[in-house]
C-alpha positions as CSV (number, residue, x, y, z in Angstrom):
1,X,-2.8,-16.7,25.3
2,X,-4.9,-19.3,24.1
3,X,-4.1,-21.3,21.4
4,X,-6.5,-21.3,18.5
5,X,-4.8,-24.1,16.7
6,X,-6.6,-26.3,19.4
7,X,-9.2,-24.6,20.5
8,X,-12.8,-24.8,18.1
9,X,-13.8,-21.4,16.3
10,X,-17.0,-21.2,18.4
11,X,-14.7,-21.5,21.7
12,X,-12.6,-18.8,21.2
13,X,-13.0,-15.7,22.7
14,X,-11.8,-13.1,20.1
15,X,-9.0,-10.7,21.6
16,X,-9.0,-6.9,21.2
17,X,-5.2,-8.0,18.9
18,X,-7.5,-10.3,16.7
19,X,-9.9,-7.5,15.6
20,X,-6.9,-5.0,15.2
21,X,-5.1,-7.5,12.8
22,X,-8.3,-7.4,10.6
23,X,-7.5,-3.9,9.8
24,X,-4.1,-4.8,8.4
25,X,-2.0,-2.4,10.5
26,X,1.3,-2.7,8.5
27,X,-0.9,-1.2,5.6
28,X,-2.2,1.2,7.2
29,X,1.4,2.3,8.8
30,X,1.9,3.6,5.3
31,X,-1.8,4.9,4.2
32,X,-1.2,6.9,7.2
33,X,2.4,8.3,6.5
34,X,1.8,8.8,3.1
35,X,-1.6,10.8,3.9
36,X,0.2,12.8,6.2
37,X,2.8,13.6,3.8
38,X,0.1,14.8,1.3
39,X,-1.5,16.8,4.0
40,X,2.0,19.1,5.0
41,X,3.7,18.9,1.6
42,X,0.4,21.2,0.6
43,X,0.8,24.7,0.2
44,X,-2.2,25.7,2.4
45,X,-1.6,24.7,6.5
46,X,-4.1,22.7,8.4
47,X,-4.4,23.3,12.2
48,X,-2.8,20.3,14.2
49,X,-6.3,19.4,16.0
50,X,-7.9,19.7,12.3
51,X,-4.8,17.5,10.6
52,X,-4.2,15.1,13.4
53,X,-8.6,14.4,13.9
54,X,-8.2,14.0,9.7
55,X,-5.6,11.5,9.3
56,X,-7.4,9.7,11.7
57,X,-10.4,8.9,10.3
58,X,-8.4,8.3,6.8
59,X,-6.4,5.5,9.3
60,X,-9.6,4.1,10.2
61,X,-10.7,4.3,6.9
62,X,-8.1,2.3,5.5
63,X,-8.2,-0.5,8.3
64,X,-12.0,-0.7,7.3
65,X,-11.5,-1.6,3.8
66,X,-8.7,-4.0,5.2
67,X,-11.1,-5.9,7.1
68,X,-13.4,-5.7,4.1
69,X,-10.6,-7.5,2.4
70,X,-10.0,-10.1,5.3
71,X,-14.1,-11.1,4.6
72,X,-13.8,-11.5,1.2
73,X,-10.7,-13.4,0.7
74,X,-10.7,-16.0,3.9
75,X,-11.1,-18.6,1.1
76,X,-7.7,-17.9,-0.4
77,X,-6.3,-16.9,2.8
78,X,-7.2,-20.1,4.4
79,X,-4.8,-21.6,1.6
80,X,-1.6,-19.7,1.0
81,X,0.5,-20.0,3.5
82,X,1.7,-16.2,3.7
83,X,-2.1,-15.2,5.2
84,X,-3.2,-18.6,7.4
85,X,-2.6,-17.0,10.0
86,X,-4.5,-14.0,9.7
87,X,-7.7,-13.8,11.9
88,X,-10.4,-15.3,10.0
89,X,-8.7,-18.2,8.6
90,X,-7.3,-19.0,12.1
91,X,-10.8,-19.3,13.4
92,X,-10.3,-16.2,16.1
93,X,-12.7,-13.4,14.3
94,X,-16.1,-14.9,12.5
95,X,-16.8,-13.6,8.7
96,X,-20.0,-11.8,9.7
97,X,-17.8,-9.6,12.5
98,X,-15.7,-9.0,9.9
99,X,-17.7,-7.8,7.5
100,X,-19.8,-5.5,10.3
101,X,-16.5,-4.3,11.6
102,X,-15.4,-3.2,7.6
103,X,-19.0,-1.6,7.1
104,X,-19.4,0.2,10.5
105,X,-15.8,1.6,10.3
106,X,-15.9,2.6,6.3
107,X,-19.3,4.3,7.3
108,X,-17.8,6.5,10.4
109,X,-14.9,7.4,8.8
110,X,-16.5,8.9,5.9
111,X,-18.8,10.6,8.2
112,X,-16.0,11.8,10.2
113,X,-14.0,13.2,7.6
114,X,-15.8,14.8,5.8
115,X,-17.3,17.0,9.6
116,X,-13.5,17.3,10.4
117,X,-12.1,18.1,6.6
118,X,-14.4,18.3,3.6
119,X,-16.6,17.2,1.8
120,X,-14.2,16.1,-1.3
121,X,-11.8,14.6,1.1
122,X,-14.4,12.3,2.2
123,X,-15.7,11.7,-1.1
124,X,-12.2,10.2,-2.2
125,X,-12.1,8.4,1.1
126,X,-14.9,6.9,0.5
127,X,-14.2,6.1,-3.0
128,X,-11.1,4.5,-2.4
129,X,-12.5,2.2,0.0
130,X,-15.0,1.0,-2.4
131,X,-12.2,0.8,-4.6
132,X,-10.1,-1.8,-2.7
133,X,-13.1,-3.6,-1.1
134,X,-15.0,-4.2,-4.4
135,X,-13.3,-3.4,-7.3
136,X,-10.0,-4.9,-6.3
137,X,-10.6,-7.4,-4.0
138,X,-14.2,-9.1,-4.7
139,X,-13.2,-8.9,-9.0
140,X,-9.9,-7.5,-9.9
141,X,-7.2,-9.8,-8.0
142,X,-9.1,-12.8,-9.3
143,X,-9.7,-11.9,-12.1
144,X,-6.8,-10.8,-14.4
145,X,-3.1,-10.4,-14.0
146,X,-3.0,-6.8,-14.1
147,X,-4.6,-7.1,-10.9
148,X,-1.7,-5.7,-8.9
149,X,-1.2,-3.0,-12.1
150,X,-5.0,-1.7,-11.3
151,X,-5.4,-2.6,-7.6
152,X,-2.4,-0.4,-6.6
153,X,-4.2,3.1,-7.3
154,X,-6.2,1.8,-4.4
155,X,-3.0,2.1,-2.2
156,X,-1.7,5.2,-3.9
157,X,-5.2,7.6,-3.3
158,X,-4.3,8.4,0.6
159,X,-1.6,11.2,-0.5
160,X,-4.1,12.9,-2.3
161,X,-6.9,12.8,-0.2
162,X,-4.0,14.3,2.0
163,X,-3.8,17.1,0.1
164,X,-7.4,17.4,-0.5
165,X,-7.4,18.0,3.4
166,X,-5.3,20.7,3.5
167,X,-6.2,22.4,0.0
168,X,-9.8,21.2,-0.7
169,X,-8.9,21.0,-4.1
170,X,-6.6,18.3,-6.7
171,X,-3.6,19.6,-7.9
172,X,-0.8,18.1,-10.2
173,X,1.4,17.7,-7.4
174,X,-1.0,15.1,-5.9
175,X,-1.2,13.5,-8.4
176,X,2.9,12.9,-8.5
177,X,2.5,11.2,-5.1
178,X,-0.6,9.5,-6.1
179,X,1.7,7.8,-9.0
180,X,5.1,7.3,-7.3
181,X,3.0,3.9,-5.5
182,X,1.3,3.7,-8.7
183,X,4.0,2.7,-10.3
184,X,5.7,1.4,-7.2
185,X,3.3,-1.0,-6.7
186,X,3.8,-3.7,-8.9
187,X,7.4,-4.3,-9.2
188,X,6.9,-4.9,-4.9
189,X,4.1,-7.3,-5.4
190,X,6.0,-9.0,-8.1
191,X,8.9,-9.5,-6.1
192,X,7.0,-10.9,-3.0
193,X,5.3,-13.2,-5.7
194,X,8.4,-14.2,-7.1
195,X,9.7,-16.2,-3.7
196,X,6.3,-16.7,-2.3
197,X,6.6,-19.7,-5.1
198,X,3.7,-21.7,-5.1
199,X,1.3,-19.5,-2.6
200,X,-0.8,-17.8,-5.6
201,X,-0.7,-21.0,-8.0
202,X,-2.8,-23.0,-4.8
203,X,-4.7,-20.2,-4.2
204,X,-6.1,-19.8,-8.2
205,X,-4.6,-16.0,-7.8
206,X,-3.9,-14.8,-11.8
207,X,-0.7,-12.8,-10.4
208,X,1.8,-12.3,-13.1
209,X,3.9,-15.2,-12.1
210,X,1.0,-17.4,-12.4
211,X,-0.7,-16.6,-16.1
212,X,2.9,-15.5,-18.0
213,X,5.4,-17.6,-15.8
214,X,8.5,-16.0,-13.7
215,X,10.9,-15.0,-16.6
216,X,8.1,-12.5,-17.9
217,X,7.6,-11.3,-14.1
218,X,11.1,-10.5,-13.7
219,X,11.4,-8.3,-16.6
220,X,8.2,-6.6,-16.0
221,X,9.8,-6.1,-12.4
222,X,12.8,-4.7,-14.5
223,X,10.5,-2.3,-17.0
224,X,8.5,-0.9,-14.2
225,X,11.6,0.0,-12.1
226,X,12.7,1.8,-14.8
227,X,9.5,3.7,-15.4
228,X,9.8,4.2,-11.6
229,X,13.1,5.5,-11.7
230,X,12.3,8.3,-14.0
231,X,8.6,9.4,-12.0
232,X,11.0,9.5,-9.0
233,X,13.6,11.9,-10.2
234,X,11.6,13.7,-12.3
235,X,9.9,14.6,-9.4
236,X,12.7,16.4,-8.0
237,X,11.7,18.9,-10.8
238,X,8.2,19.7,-9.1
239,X,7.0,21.9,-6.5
240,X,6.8,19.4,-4.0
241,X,11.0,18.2,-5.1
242,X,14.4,20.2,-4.2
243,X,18.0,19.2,-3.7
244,X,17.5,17.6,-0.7
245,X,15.0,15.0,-2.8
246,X,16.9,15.0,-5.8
247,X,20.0,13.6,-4.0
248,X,18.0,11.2,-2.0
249,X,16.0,9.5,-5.2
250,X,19.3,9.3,-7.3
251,X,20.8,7.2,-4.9
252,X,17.9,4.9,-4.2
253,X,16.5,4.4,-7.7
254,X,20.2,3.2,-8.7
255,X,19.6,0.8,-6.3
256,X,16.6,-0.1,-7.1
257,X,17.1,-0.1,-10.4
258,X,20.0,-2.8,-9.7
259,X,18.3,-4.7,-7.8
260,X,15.6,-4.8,-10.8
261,X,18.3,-5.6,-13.0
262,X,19.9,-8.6,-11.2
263,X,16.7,-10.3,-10.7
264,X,15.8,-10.2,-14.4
265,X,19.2,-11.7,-15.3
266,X,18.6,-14.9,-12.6
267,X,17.1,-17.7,-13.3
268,X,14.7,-20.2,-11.5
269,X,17.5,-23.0,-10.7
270,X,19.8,-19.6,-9.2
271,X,16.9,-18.4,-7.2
272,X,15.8,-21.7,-5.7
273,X,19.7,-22.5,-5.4
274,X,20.3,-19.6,-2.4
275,X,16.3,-19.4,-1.8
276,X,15.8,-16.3,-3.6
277,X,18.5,-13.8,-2.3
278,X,18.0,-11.1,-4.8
279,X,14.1,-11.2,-4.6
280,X,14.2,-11.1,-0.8
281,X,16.6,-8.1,-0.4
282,X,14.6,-6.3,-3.3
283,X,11.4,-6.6,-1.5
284,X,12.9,-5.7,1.5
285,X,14.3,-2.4,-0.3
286,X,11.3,-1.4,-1.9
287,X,9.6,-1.0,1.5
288,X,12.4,1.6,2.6
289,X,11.9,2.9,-0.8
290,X,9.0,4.0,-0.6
291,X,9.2,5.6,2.7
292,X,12.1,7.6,2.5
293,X,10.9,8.9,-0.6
294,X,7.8,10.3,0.7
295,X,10.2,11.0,3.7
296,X,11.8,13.2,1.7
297,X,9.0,15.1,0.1
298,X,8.2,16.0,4.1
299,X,11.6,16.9,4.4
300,X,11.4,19.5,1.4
301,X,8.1,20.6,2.7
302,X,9.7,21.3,6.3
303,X,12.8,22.9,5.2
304,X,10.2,25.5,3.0
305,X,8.6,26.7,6.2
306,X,11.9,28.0,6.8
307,X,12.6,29.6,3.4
308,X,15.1,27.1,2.2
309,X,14.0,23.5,0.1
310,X,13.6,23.4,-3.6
311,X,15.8,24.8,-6.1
């Protein structure tokens, strides 16, 4: 493989890898569950050539308005040293094939979607890709510290369009999905912003940590897990809940809600003292968080087919 640290932008031959990264595929790893899981917790069935051509095009939907992203924000990612390596920065991919690759992509998967779905399905599809692409990325994240608080309804629309797929129509119970990584979003973003130390402050990023300082990030990590907590469980109470969920979400949002807890009791001189233990592990958790909870909404929705699930 060549080695781009070496070799000039304009000598680079960009990689079939390169152009795949600019569509942010650990992202879309859960736009894709979690649209999935919208899609088969609905009470209407989709045929599997139908579903499977549909969460498709919401995949490549999502890595469009990553790459989108990528284009916009090479400045910052150029200087925080969590994203320098991503493709633009590095010098593999060029801005303009960025941007063309985010356009050309957002534009065909609409298209798609809405031949293989609906039409409101691609309507939110393409909604929420304007969403992230302009309204979060090119003036929300650099603009306020509620950035993350806003932004996330960007990454919390695929479960509904999901269910828009199947049903062709809203319905409270997307809605629930649509705000369990609503609400789920911050206190994650918070966490990685927490040990990520000085990554946002070099880059000019108003995240939380930056305008109001780490104590008032760690308990606004603590407040939203508990909000969290009570979305998740209460949930158990819906349509798309049952036993099976209730047990699951009692046991993760205690730990969650621990791991909240002991991170807005530390201090700065704790955390830097074993590198940020606490704020590590509770990132770490809140990825399995979120998909075993969403894991367990399919689960409810599988064992229904079968006459059991729910209460």
């Amino acid at each position: 493989m060549t080695d781009t640290s070496t070799t000039p932008a304009g000598e680079y031959e960009a990689q079939f890898g390169d152009y795949f990264a600019l569509m942010k595929p650990r992202v879309m790893q859960l736009v894709v569950f979690t649209a999935l899981v919208g899609m088969l917790a609905a009470p209407v069935p989709v045929h599997p050539v139908i579903g499977f051509a549909s969460i498709l095009f919401v995949a490549i939907g999502a890595g469009a308005s990553g790459a989108l992203n990528m284009w916009w924000d090479a400045d910052i990612d150029a200087i925080m040293r969590r994203t320098q390596g991503r493709p633009i920065p590095s010098g593999r991919v060029q801005p303009g094939e960025a941007l063309a690759i985010g356009v050309a992509l957002s534009g065909m998967s609409v298209v798609m979607l809405g031949l293989a779905a609906n039409l409101l399905a691609a309507g939110m599809l393409l909604f929420t890709i304007l969403f992230y692409a302009v309204f979060y990325s090119m003036w929300l994240k650099r603009a306020t510290p509620q950035n993350i608080v806003i932004g996330g309804a960007a990454g919390a629309f695929p479960p509904v369009i999901g269910w828009i797929i199947a049903t062709g129509s809203f319905s409270v119970e997307a809605w629930l999905m649509f705000a369990l990584i609503f609400m789920w979003t911050p206190p994650h973003f918070w966490a990685l912003a927490l040990f990520m130390r000085s990554d946002y402050d070099d880059a000019k990023v108003p995240m939380l940590t930056v305008t109001h300082g780490r104590p008032a990030t760690r308990l606004h990590i603590l407040v939203y897990t508990v909000l969290l907590a009570a979305l998740a469980i209460g949930t158990a109470f819906t349509a798309i809940g049952g036993i099976f969920y209730f047990a699951l979400a009692l046991v993760l949002n205690a730990a969650f809600l621990l791991g909240a807890y002991r991170i807005w009791k530390r201090n700065e001189v704790i955390a830097e003292g074993d590198d940020y233990a606490e704020e590590r592990k509770f990132f770490r958790l809140s990825l399995a968080y979120l998909f075993l909870h969403f894991g367990a909404i399919l689960g409810e929705a599988a064992l229904r087919t079968f006459g059991l699930g729910g209460w």
